[in-house]
C-alpha positions as CSV (number, residue, x, y, z in Angstrom):
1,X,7.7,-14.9,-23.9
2,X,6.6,-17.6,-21.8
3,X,2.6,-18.0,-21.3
4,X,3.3,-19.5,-17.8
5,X,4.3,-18.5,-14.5
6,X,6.6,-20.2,-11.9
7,X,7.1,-20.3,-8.9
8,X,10.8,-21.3,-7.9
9,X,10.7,-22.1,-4.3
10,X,14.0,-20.8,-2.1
11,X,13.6,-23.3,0.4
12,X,14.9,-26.2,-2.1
13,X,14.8,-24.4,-5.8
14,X,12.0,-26.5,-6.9
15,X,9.1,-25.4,-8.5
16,X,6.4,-25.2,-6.1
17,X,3.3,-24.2,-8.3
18,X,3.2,-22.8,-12.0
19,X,0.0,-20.8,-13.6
20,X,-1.0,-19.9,-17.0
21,X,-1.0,-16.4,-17.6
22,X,-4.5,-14.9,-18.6
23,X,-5.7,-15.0,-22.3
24,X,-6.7,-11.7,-24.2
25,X,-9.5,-12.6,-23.4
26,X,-10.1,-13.4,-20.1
27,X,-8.3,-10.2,-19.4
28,X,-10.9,-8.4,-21.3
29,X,-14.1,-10.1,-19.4
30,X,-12.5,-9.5,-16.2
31,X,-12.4,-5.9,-16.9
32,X,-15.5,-5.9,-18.5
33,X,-17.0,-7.7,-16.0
34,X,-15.4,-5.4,-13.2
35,X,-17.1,-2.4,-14.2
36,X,-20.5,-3.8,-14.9
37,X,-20.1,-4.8,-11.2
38,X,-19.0,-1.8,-9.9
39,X,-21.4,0.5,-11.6
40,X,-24.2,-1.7,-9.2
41,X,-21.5,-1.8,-6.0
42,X,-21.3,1.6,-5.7
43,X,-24.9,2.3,-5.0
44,X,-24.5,-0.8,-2.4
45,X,-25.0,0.9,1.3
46,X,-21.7,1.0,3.4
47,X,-23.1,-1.1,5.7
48,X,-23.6,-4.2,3.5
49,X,-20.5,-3.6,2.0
50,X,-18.8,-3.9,5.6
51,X,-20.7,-7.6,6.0
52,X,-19.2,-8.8,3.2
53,X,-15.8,-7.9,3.5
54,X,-15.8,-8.9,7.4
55,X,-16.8,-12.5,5.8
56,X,-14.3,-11.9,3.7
57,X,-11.6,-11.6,6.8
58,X,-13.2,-14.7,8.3
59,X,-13.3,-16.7,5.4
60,X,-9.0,-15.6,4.7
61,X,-8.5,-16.7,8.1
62,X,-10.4,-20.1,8.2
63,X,-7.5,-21.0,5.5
64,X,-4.7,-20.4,8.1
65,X,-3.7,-23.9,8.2
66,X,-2.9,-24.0,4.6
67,X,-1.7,-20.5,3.9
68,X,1.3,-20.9,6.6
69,X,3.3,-23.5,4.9
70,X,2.1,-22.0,1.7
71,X,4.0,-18.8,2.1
72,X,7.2,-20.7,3.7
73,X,7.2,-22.6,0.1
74,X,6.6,-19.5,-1.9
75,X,9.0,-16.9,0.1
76,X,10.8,-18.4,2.5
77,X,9.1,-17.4,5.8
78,X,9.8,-19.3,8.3
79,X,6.7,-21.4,9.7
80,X,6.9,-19.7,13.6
81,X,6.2,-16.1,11.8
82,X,3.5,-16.8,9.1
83,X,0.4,-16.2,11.4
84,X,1.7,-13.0,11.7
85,X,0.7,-12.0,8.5
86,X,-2.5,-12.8,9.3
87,X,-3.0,-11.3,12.2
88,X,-1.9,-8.0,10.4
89,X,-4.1,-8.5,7.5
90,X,-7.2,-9.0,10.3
91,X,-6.0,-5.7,11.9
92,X,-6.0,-3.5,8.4
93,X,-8.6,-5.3,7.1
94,X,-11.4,-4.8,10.1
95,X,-9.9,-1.2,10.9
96,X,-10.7,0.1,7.4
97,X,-13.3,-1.7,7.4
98,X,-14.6,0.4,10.8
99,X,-13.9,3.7,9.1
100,X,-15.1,3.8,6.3
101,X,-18.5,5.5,7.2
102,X,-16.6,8.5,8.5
103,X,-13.9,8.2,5.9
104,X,-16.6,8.4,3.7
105,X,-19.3,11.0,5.1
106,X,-20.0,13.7,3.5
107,X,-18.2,17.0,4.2
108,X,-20.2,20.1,5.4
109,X,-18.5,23.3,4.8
110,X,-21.2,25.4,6.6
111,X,-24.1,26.8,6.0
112,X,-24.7,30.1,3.6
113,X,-28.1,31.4,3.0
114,X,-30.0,30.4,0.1
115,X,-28.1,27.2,-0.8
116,X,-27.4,23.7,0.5
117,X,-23.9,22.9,-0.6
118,X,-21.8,19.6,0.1
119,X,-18.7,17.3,-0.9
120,X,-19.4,13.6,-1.6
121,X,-16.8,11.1,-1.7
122,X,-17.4,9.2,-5.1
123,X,-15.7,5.9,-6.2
124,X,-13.1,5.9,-8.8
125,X,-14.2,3.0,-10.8
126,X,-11.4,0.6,-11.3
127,X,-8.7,-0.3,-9.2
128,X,-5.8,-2.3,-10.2
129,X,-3.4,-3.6,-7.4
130,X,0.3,-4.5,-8.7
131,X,1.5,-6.6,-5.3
132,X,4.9,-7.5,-4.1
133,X,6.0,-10.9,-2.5
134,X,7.4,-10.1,0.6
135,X,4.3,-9.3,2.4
136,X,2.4,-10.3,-0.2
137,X,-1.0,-10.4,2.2
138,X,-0.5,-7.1,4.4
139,X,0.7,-5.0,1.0
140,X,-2.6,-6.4,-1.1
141,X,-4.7,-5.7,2.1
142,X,-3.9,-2.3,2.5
143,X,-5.7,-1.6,-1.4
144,X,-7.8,-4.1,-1.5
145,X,-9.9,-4.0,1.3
146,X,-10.4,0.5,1.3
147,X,-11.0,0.3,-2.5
148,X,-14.0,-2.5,-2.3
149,X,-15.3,-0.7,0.6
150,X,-15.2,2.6,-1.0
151,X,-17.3,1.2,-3.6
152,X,-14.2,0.6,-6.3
153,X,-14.0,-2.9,-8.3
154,X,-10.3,-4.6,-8.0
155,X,-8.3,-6.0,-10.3
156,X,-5.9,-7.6,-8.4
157,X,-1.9,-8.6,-10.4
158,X,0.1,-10.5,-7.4
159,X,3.9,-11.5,-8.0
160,X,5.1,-14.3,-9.9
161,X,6.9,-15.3,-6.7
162,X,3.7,-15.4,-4.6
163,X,0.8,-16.3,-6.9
164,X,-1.2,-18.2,-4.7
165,X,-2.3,-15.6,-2.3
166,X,-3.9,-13.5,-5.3
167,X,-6.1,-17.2,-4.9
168,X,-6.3,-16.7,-1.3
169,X,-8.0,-13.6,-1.8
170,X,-10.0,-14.8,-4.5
171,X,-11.4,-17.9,-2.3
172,X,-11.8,-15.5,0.8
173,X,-14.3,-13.0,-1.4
174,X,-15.8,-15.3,-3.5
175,X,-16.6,-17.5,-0.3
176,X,-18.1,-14.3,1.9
177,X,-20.6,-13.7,-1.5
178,X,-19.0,-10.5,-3.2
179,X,-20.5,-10.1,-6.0
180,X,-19.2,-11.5,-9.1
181,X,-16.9,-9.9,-11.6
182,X,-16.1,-7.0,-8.5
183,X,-12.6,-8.7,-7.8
184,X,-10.6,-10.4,-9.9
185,X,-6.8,-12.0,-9.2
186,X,-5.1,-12.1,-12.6
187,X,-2.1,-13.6,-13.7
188,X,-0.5,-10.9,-15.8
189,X,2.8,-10.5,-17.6
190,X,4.8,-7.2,-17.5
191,X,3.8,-6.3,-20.8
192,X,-0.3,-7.2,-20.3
193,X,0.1,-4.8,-17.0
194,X,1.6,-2.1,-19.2
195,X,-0.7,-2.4,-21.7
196,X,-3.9,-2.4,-19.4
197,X,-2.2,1.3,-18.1
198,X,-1.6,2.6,-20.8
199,X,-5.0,2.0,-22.6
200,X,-6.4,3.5,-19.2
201,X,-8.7,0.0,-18.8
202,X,-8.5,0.9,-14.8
203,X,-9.1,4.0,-12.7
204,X,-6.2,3.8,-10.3
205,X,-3.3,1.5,-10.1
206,X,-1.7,0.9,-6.5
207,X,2.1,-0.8,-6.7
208,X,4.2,-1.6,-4.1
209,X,7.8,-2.8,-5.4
210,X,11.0,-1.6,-6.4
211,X,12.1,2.0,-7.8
212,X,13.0,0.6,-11.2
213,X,9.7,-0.8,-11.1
214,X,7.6,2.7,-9.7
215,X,9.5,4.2,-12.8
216,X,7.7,1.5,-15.5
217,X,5.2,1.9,-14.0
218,X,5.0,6.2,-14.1
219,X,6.2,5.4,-17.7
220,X,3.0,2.8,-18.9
221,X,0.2,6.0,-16.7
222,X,1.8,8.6,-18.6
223,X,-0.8,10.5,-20.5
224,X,-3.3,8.8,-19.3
225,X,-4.5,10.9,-16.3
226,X,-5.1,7.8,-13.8
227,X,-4.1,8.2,-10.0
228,X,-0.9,6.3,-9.6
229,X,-0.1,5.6,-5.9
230,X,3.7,3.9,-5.3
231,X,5.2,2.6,-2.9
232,X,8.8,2.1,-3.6
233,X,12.3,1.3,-2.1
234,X,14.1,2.1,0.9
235,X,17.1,2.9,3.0
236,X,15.2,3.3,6.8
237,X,17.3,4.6,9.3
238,X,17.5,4.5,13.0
239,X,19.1,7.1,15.7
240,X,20.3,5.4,18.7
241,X,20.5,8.6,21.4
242,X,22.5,8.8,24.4
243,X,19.5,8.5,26.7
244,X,18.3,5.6,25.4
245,X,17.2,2.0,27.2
246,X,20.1,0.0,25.5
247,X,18.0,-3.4,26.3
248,X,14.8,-2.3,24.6
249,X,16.3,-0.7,21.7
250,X,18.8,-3.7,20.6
251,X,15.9,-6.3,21.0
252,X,13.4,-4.0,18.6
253,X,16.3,-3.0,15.8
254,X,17.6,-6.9,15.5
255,X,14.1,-7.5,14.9
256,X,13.8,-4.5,12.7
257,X,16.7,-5.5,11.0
258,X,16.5,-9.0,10.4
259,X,12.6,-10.1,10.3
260,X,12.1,-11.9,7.3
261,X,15.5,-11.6,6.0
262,X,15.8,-8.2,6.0
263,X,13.0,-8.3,2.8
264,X,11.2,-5.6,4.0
265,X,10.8,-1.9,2.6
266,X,10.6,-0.2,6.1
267,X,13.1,-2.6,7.5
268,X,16.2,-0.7,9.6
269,X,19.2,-1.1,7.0
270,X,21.3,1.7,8.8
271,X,22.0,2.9,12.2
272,X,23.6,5.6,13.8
273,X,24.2,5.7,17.6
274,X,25.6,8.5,19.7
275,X,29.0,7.9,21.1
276,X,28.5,7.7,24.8
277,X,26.3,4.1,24.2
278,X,28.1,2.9,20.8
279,X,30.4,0.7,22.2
280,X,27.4,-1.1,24.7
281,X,25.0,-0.8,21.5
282,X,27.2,-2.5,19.4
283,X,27.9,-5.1,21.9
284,X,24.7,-5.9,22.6
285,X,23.4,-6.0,19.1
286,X,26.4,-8.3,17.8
287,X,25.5,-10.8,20.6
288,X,21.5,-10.9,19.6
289,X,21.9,-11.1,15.8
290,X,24.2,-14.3,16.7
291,X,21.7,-16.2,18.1
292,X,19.6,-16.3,15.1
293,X,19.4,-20.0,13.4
294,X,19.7,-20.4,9.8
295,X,17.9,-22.8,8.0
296,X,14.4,-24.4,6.3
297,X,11.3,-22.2,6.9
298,X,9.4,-25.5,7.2
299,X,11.1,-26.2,10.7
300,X,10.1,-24.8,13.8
301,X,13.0,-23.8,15.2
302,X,14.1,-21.7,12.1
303,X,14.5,-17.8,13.1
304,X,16.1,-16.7,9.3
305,X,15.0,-18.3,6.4
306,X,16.0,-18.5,3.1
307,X,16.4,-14.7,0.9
308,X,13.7,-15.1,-1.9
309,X,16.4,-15.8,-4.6
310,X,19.8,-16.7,-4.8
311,X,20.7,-13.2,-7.2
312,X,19.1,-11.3,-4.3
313,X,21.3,-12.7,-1.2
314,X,24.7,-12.4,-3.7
315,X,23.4,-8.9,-4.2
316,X,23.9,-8.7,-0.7
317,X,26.6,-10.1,-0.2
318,X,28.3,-8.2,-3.0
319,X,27.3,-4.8,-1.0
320,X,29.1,-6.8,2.1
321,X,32.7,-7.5,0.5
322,X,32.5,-3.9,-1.3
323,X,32.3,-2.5,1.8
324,X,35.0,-5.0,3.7
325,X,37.5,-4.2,1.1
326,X,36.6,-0.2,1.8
327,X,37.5,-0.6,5.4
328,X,34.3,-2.0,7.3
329,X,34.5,-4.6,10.3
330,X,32.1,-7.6,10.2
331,X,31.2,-8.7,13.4
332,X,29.5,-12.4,12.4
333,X,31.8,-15.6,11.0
334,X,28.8,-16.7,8.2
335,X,30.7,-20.1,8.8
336,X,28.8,-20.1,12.2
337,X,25.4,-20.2,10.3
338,X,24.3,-24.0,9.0
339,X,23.4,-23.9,5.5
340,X,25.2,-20.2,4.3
341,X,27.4,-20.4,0.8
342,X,27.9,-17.8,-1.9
343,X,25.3,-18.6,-4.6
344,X,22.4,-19.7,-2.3
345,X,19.4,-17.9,-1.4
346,X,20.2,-18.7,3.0
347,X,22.3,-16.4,3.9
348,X,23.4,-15.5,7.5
349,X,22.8,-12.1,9.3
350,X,25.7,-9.6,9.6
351,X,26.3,-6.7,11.1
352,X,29.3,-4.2,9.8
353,X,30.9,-1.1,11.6
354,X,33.7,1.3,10.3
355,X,31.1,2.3,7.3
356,X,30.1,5.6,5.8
357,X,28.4,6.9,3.0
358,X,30.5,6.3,0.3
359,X,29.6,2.3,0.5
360,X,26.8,0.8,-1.1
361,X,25.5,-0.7,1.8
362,X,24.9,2.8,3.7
363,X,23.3,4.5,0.3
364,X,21.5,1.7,-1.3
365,X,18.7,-0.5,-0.5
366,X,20.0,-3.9,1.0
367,X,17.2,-5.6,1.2
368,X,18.5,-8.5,2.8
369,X,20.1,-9.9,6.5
370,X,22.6,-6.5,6.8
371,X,23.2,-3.7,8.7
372,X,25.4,-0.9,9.1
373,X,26.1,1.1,12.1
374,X,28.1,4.8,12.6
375,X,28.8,6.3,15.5
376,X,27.8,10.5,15.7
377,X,28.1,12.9,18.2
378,X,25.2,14.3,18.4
379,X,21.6,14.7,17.1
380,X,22.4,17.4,14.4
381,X,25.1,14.9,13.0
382,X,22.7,11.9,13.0
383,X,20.2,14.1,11.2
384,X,22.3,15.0,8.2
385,X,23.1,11.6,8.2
386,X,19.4,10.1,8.0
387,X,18.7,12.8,5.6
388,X,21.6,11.7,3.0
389,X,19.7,9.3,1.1
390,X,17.3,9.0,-2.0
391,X,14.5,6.8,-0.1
392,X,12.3,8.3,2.8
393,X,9.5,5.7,4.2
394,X,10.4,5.2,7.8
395,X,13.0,6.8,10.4
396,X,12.9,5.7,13.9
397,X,14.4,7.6,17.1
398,X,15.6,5.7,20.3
399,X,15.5,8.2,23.2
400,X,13.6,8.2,26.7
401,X,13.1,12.3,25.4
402,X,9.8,12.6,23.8
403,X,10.5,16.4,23.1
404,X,13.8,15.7,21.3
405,X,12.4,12.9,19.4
406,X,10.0,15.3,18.2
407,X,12.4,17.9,17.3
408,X,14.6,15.5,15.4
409,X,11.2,14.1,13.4
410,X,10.3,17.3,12.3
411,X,14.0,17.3,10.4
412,X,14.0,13.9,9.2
413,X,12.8,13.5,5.7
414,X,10.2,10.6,5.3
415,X,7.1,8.8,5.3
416,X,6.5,8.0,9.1
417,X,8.6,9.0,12.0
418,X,8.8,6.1,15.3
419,X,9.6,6.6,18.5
420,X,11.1,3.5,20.6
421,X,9.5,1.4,17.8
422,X,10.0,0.5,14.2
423,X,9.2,-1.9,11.3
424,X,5.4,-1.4,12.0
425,X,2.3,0.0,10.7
426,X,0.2,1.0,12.2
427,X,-3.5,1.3,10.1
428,X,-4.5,4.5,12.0
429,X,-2.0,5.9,10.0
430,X,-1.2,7.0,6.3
431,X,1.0,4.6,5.2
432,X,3.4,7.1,2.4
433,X,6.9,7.8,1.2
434,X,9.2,10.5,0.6
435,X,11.4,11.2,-2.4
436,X,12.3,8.0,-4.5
437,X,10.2,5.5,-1.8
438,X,7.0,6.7,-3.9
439,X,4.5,8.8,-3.5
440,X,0.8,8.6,-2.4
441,X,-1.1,6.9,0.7
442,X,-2.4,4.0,2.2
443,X,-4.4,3.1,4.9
444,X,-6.3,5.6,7.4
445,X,-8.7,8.1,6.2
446,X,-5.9,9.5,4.6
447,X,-6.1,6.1,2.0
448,X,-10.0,6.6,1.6
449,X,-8.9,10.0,-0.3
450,X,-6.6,8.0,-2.9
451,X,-9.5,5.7,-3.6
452,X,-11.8,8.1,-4.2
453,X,-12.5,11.4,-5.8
454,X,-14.5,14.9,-4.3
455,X,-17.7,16.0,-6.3
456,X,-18.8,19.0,-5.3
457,X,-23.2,20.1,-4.9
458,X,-24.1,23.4,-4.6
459,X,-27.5,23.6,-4.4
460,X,-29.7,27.1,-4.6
461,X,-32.9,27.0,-2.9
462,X,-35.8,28.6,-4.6
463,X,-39.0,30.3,-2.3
């Protein structure tokens, strides 16, 4: 097993930064270190915990300059979008930040004579975040920021493709004072963040990634009793209804779809659309996908960047040609797109009609610059449709009828239900999944609960 980590950059294939993996031993003093930190943290009042993490938020965006291009090289962002990250990170970041005191407060269940009784939230200790690439700032935040301010120490395991914004948040902390030892980024191999699990060295473990991965990690937790939040793959679907503003919903799913290359686990990867708009819908979303432009993430004018890997877009492409040779229609020549060719990671957008559920594409995650669209007849049809599927994180419902997108929610099996919006999240809101797209929350108050445990007082009072 190598002792160092790469990363391979998609933009040109060259190696863009490489890292040691942590010794034995430094993964013991950071451990060690974390709880002798947290045992003093937790005791910390909320409101000086608060200071330190809004430095922290400052002190992560003072490095904007750097971090763009630094993602571009890392995952294949293009340049125009990588504030964006940011300005999401800010939002989670200060929200939670904001409610923790009520997230927090203790719970009153009423009075009853002759005792003073009460529910504290109480930190679990150790949390260890397993982060993914793709948005490898926005999917750290969402742990990170709740479990410091909830009194937790972090361990913090980014991925090997984007190692340098587990620095980024080491700088930002370390810069806005937190105390030492309470976060630590560590570069870990698969087996050291097996073996850290399954010795139960941390409290809680929070991973965002694939299925296959949520599974390794259920396997390393077994026995050991930890919390075990997961956040896992998916297949989001979108109902197009007969009443819906065709303009406004063909500008938000392109975006849904195709932002960042389709890399993103809430991204729309299939739609249905009611006959009676189909043939306009269609239309209209063929002619907007087309005007994307393929190339370097380091130019300006770059709307679709480079997949993370070359496997990953021939994955993709392999889901495409299964599905072509099954009957589909693809609506976009690749040949029209600078820069796409089987075996590289830039790959151009398509979009494929005359599919069902029997190909890949409509059952399994994509991940990539594809879409599928069916045609139902009506809203009972579209449900059955969303509903056929292993993954449940997102679903989103075009329609100027709040009632009926209501109705439909309430039948649609997943993690968050939209209305004339998607590929979003919004921090007021529990960020969880559904069947194999994990289980567990984030963000809201609803996330303070996973980062924390209930101890019960009940007090009698003596006269």
């Amino acid at each position: 097993m190598s002792n160092v980590v790469r990363i391979v950059s998609p933009v040109d294939g060259s190696v863009f930064a490489e890292r040691p993996v942590a010794t034995p031993e430094a993964v013991s003093a950071a451990l060690a270190a974390a709880r002798a930190a947290q045992s003093a943290w937790r005791r910390v009042p909320l409101a000086e915990r608060a200071k330190v993490l809004a430095a922290a938020v400052e002190a992560m965006l003072a490095m904007r300059d750097e971090i763009v291009p630094e993602l571009a090289w890392q995952m294949g962002r293009p340049i125009r979008y990588g504030a964006g990250e940011l300005r999401g990170f800010e939002e989670r970041a200060r929200y939670m930040i904001s409610i923790a005191e009520d997230a927090l407060a203790l719970i009153d269940p009423g009075p009853k004579e002759g005792f003073k009784r009460w529910i504290s939230r109480e930190p679990l200790g150790i949390v260890f975040v397993v982060a993914p690439w793709n948005y490898p700032f926005l999917t750290a935040v969402n742990s990170v920021v709740p479990a410091l301010m909830a009194g937790n120490a972090v361990i913090l395991k980014h991925a090997a493709q984007t190692l340098l914004v587990g620095e980024r948040f080491q700088m930002a902390l370390d810069r806005a004072g937190l105390p030492k030892g309470l976060f630590t980024n560590l570069v870990l191999s698969h087996d050291q963040t097996a073996e850290i699990m399954k010795k139960r060295l941390v409290d809680q473990v929070n991973f965002t990634g694939s299925v296959a991965g949520g599974q390794a990690m259920e396997a390393a937790a077994s026995g050991t009793f930890m919390g075990l939040g997961l956040e896992l793959g998916g297949k989001d679907p979108a109902y197009v209804r007969a009443d819906v503003d065709i303009a406004h919903a063909v500008e938000n799913l392109v975006d849904g779809a195709f932002f960042n290359s389709g890399q993103s686990c809430c991204g729309i990867e299939r739609i249905y659309v009611h006959e009676d708009v189909y043939k306009p819908f269609v239309e209209g979303f063929v002619a907007l996908t087309g005007q994307y432009v393929l190339g370097s993430p380091l130019e300006e004018a770059t709307t679709l960047g480079p997949m993370v890997k070359a496997s990953a877009a021939d994955f993709v492409r392999g889901q495409i040609n299964e599905a072509l040779r099954a009957g589909a229609t693809a609506h976009l020549d690749p040949r029209a797109f600078a820069r796409d060719a089987a075996g590289s990671p830039y790959m151009a957008p398509q979009v494929l009609t005359g599919v069902n559920h029997q190909m890949s594409v409509m059952r399994e995650e994509s991940f990539g610059p594809v879409v599928g669209i069916m045609k139902v007849k009506d809203d009972a049809e579209a449900i059955t449709l969303m509903n056929d599927s292993p993954y449940g994180l997102t679903a989103s419902i075009w329609t100027a009828d709040e009632n009926a997108a209501a109705s439909i929610g309430a039948e649609v099996e997943t993690g968050t239900v939209f209305m004339n919006r998607c590929d979003y999240l919004d921090p007021a809101l529990a960020w969880t999944g559904v069947k194999e797209t994990g289980r567990g929350a984030t963000l809201s108050k609803v996330g303070y609960e996973t980062l924390t445990r209930p101890k019960s007082h009940h007090f009698r009072l003596m006269k």
